[in-house]
C-alpha positions as CSV (number, residue, x, y, z in Angstrom):
1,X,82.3,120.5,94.1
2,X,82.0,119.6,90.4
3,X,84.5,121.7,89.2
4,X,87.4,121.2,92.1
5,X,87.0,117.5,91.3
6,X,87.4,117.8,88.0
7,X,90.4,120.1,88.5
8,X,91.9,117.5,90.9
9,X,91.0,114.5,88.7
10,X,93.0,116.4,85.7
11,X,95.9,116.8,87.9
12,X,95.7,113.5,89.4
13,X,95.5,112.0,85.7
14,X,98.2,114.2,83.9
15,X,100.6,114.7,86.8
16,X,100.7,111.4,88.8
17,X,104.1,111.5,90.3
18,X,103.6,115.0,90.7
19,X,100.6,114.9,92.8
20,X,100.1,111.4,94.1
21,X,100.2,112.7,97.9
22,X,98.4,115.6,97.4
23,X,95.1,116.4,99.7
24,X,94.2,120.0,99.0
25,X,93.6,122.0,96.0
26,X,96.3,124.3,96.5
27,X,99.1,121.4,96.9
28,X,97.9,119.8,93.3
29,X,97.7,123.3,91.6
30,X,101.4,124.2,92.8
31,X,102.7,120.5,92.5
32,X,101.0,119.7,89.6
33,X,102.0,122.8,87.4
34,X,105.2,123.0,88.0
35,X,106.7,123.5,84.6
36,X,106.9,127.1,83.2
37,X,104.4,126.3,80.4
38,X,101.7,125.9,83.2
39,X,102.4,129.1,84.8
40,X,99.6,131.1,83.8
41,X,97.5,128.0,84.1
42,X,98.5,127.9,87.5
43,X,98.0,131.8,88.5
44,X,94.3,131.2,87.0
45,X,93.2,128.5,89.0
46,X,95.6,129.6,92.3
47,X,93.1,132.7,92.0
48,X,89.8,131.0,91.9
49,X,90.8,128.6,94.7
50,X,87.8,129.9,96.5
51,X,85.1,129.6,93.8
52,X,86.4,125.8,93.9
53,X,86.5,125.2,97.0
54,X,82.5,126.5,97.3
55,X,83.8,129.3,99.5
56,X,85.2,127.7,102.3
57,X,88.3,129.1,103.8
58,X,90.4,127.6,106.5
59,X,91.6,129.9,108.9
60,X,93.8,128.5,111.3
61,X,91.8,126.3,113.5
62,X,88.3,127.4,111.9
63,X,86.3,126.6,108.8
64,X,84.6,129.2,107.7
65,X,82.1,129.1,105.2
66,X,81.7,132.9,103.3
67,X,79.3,133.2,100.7
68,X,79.9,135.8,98.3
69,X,77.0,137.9,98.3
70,X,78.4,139.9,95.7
71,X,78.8,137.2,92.9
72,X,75.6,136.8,90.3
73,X,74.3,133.8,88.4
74,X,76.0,135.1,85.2
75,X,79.1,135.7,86.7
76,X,79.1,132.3,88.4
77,X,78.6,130.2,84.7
78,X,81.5,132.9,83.2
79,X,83.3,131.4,85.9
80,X,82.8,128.1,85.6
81,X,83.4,128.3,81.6
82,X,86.9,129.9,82.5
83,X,87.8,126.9,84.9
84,X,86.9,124.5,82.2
85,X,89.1,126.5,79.4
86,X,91.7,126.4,82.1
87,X,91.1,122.6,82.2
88,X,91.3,122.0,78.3
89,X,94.7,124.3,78.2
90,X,96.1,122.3,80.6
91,X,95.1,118.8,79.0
92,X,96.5,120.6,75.7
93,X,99.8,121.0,76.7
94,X,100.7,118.4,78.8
């Protein structure tokens, strides 16, 4: 939860016209990084949406929570570091 808050709070703080109705991850990453400077910023946290969102999915009229059995401890701080990197990027260029 800590690291899809902080990704929304970045958004929320760097984008605000951009993303001031905004209510799921997804809709900040794609309204928020709009530009073409963001766009590999946008591809790396549009493919860790699930990680962020503590592997729940929503599919169609279920939520369905899927751990990933196949992740490790070391692979979930690598992770987390990459999110954060993504994070200072972001701040970097905006």
């Amino acid at each position: 939860m800590y690291l899809r808050l902080n990704v929304e709070k970045l958004l929320r703080f760097q984008f605000p016209s951009q993303t001031r109705h905004c209510e799921l991850l997804g809709e900040f990453i794609a309204k928020g990084l709009v530009e073409t400077k963001f766009q590999s910023d946008r591809v790396r946290l549009s493919s860790k949406k699930t990680l962020l969102n503590e592997f729940n999915h929503y599919e169609g009229n279920f939520n369905i929570f899927q751990p990933a059995i196949d992740i490790t401890e070391s692979n979930l701080i690598k992770e987390r570091h990459d999110i954060m990197e993504v994070l200072r990027d972001i701040a970097a260029k905006a």
